[in-house]
C-alpha positions as CSV (number, residue, x, y, z in Angstrom):
1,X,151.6,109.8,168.3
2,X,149.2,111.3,170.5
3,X,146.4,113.3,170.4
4,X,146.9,116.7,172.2
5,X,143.9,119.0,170.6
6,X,140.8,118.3,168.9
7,X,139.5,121.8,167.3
8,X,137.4,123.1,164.6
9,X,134.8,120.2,164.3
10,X,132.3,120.1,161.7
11,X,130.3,117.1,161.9
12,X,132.7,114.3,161.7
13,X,135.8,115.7,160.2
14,X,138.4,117.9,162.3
15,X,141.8,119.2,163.0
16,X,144.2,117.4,165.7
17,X,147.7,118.5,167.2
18,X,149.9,115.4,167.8
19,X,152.9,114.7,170.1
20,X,155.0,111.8,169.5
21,X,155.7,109.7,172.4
22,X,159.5,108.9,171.6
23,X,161.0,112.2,170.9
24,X,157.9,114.8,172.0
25,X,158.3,116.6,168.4
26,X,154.5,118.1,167.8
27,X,152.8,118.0,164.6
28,X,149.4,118.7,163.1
29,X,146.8,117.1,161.2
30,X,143.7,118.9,159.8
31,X,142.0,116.1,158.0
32,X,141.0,113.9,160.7
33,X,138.0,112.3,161.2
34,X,135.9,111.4,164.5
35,X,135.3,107.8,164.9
36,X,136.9,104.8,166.8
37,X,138.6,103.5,163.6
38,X,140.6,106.4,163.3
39,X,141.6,107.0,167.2
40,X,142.1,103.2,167.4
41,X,143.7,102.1,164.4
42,X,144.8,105.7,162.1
43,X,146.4,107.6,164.6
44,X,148.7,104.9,166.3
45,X,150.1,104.6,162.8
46,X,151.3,107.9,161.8
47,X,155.1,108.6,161.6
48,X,156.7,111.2,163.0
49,X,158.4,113.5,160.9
50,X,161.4,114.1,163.4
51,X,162.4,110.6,164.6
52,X,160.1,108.3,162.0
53,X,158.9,106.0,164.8
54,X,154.5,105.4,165.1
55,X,153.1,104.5,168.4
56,X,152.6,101.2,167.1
57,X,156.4,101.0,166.4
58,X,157.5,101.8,170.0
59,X,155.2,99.8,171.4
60,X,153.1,102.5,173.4
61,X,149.2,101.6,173.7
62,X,146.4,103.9,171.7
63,X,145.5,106.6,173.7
64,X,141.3,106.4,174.8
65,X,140.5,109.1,172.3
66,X,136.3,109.3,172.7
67,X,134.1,110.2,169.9
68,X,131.9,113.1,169.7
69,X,129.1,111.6,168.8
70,X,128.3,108.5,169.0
71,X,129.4,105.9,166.4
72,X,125.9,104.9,164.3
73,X,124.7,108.5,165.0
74,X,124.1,110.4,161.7
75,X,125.4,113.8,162.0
């Protein structure tokens, strides 16, 4: 899945919109969380609800998803 719209950030946490890469069925999140764990390691993972298949499972790299602040900045 990849991230198509960050909106409504307070501090850290946030809501995304998501399009997967194998089928392009859209989906959205609004508990995620700004740092590199999550846009590196989280969000590759999630399953599409349409076809079932994660990023990691097709093979497709992480998208560069950059925090908003920086990542031992205390917001």
């Amino acid at each position: 899945m990849k991230v198509t719209k960050r909106y409504n950030q307070n501090r850290r946490d946030l809501s995304i919109d998501i399009e997967c890469e194998e089928c392009g069925a859209t989906d959205t999140r609004k508990n995620a969380y700004d740092d590199h764990n999550y846009w590196a390691n989280v969000v590759p993972d999630f399953k599409c609800k349409e076809c079932g298949k994660s990023s990691n499972d097709i093979g497709t790299k992480a998208s560069d998803v950059h925090t908003k602040f920086s990542e031992f900045e205390t917001v």
